[in-house]
Every structure is written in structure tokens, then in C-alpha cells.
ChimeraX commands (.cxc) that place a marker at each C-alpha (Angstrom):
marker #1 position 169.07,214.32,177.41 radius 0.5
marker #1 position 168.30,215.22,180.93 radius 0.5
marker #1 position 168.68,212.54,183.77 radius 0.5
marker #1 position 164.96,212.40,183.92 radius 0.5
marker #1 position 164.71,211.34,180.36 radius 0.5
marker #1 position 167.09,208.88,180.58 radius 0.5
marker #1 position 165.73,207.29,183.57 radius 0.5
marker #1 position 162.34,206.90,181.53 radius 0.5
marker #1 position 163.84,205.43,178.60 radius 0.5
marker #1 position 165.77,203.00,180.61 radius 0.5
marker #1 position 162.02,201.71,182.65 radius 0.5
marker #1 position 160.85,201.35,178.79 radius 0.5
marker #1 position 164.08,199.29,177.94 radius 0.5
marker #1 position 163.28,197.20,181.15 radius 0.5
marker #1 position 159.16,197.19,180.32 radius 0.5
marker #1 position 160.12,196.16,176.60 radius 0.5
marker #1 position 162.66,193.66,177.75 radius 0.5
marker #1 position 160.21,191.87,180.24 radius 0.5
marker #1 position 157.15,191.81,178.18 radius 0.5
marker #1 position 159.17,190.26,175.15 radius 0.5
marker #1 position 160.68,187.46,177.77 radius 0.5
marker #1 position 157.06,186.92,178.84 radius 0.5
marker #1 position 155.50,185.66,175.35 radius 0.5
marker #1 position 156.40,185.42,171.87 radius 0.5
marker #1 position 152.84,187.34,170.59 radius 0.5
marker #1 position 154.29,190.47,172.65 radius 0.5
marker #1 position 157.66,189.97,171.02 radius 0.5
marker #1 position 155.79,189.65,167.47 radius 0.5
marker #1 position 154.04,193.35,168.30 radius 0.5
marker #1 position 156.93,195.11,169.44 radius 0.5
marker #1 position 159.20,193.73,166.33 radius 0.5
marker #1 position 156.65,195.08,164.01 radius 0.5
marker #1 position 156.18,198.45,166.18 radius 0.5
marker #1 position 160.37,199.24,166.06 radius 0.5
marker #1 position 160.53,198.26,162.48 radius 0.5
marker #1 position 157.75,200.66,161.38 radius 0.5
marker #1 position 159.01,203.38,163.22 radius 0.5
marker #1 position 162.19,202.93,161.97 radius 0.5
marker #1 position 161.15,202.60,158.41 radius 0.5
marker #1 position 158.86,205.65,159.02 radius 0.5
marker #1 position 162.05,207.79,160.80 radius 0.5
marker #1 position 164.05,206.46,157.21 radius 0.5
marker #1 position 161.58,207.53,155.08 radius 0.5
marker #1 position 160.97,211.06,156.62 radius 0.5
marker #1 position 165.14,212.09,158.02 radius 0.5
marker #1 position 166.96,209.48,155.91 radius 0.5
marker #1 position 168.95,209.56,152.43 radius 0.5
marker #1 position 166.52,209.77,149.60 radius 0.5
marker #1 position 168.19,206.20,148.39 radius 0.5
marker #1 position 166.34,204.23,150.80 radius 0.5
marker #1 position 163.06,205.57,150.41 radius 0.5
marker #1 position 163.81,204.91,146.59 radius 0.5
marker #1 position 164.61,200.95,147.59 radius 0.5
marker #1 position 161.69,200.87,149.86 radius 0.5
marker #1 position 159.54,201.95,146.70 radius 0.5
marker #1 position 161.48,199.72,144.39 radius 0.5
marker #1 position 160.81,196.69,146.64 radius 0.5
marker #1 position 157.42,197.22,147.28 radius 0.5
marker #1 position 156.64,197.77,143.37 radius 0.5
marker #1 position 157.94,193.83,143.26 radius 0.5
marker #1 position 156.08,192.86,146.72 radius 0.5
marker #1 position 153.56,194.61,148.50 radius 0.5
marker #1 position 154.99,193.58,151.96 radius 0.5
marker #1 position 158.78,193.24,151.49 radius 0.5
marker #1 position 159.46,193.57,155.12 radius 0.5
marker #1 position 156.46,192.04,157.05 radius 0.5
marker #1 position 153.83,195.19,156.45 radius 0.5
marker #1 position 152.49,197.40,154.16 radius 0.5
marker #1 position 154.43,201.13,153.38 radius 0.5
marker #1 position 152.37,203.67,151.29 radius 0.5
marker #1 position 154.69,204.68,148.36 radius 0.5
marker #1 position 155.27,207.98,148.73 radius 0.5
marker #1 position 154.53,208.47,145.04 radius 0.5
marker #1 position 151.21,207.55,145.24 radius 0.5
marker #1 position 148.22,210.13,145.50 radius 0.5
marker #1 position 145.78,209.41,148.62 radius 0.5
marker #1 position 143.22,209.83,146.95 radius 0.5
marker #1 position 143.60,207.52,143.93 radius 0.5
marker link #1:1,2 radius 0.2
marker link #1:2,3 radius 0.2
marker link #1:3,4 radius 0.2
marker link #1:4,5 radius 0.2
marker link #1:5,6 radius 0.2
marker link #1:6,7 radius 0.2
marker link #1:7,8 radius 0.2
marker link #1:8,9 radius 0.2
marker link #1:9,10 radius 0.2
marker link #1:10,11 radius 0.2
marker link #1:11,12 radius 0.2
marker link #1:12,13 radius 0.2
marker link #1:13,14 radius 0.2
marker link #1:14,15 radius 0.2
marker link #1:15,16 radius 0.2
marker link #1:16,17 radius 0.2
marker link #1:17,18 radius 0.2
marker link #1:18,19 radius 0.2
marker link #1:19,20 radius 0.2
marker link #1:20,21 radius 0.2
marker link #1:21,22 radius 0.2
marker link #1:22,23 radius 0.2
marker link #1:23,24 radius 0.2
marker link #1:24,25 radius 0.2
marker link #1:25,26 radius 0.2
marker link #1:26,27 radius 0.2
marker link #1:27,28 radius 0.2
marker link #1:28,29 radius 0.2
marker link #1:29,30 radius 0.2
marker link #1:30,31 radius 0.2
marker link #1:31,32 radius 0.2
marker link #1:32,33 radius 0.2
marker link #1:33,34 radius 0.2
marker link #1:34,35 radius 0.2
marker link #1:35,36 radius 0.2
marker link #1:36,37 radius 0.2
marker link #1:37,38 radius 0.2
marker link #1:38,39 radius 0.2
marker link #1:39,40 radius 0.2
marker link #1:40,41 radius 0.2
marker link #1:41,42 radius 0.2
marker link #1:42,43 radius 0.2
marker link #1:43,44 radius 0.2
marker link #1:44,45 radius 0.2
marker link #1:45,46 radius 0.2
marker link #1:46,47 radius 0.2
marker link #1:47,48 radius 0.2
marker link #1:48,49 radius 0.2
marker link #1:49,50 radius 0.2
marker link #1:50,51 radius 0.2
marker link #1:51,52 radius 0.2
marker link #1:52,53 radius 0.2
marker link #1:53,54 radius 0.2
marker link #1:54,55 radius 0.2
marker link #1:55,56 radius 0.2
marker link #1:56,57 radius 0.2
marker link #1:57,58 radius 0.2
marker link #1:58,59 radius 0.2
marker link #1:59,60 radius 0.2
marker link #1:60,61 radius 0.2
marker link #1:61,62 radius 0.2
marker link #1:62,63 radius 0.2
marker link #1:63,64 radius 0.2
marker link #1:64,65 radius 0.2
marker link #1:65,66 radius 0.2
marker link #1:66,67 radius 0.2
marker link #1:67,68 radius 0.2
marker link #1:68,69 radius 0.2
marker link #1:69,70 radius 0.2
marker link #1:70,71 radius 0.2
marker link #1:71,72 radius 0.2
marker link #1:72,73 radius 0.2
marker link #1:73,74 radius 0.2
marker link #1:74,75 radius 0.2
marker link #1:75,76 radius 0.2
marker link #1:76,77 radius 0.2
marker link #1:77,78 radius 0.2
view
């Protein structure tokens, strides 16, 4: 990572950090925003194991973790 890259990430860190100290909606949004990309980077790069769970959980309860995950066994279409 160049020194230009890292000096963006760090003025989203800070942007992040004061717009979640500012109000608790903002910290709601940007919860839910991390935790589906992070599910999404999981389901796409991880170990085939947690994509398994996150189907197994979701067969139980459509929003295990706060939103709703397409299974990835499930035809668009249908």
C-alpha cells in the first residue's frame, strides 16, 4: 500500500470515527455497512464452512445477524 493510500484510509478511519461519536443512527448505518461487507468478503474469499453456517442459520432465521443474505443455493429467478 502506497503512502497515498494509507493516508486516505486513515481520513476514512477519522471520518468513520467522528460521524459514529456524533449520533447513534450514523453508528447504526455504518455497523450494518462493515458487517455486510464483511459477510459479503466471507462469502466470496472465505472457507466454504462459513458460507455453509451462514446458509444453515438463515434456513432457521431469515435475519440471523441483523439483515437479510441471499442463500447462495437459491436460483434468482425462483
Amino acid at each position: 500500500m502506497s503512502q497515498k493510500d494509507e493516508q486516505a484510509s486513515e481520513k476514512h478511519v477519522y471520518e468513520i470515527l467522528t460521524l459514529t461519536s456524533s449520533s447513534r443512527s450514523y453508528v447504526h448505518v455504518c455497523v450494518l455497512a462493515v458487517s455486510k461487507r464483511l459477510v459479503h468478503h466471507l462469502l466470496n474469499d472465505g472457507n466454504l464452512v462459513f458460507g455453509n453456517e451462514i446458509s444453515y442459520a438463515t434456513s432457521r432465521s431469515p435475519e440471523p445477524i441483523g439483515f437479510s443474505i441471499p442463500s447462495p443455493y437459491q436460483n434468482s429467478s425462483s
